[in-house]
N, C-alpha and C positions, 0 to 999 in steps of 0.2 A: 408505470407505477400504479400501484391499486393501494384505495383507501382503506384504512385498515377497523371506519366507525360507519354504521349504518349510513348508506347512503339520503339525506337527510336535513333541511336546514337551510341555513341561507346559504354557505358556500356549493354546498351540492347540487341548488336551485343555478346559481350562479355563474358555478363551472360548466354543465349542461347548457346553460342559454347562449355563453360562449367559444362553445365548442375544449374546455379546457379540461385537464382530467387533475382528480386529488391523487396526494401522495401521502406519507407518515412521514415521518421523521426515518422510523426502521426500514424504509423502503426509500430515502435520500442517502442511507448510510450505507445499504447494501450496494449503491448505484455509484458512491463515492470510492468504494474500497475495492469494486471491479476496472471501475475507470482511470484512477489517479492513482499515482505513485509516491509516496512517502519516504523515499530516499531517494537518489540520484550516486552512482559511482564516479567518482572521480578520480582514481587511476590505482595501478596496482605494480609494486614489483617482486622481485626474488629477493630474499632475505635468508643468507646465510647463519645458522648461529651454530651452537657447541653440541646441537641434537642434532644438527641436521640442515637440509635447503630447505624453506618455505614459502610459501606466495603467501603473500601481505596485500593485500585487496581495501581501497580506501572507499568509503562512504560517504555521503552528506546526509543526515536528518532534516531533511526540507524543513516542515514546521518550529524544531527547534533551534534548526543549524545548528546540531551538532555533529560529533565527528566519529563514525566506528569504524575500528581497523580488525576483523577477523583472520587470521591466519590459518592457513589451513595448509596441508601437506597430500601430495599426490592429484588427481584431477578434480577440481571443484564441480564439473559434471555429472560425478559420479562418487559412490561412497567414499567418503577422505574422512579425515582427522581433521576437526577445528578444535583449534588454541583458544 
């Protein structure tokens, strides 16, 4: 992480005397959204309806435990149709 304000000041003096390095905020959040994951799946199956077969694919939203179900039809790998 690199600081994003003139190297400078008591923490700058501080972080140097102890071998430590500054960061931003913008440079904790780009480090957060590389590293950690903000959903979790939690299972998925075939779901029959009057259009057709679909995979139904279950979510968890970590942060707010909530719950998303996208549906999608043909290989989720690869270009499909999400419901």
């Amino acid at each position: 992480m690199t600081a994003r304000w003139p190297a400078c000041g008591f923490w700058s003096i501080f972080a140097r005397r102890h071998g430590l390095r500054l960061g931003s905020i913008a440079d904790l959040i780009q480090y957060r959204a590389a590293t950690e994951s903000l959903i979790e799946r939690v299972g998925s199956r075939t779901v029959q309806t009057h259009a057709g077969e679909f995979q139904l694919i279950a979510y968890r939203d970590l942060p707010g435990d909530g719950t998303h179900l996208p549906w999608y039809e043909g290989d989720a790998s690869r270009n499909s149709t999400f419901w």
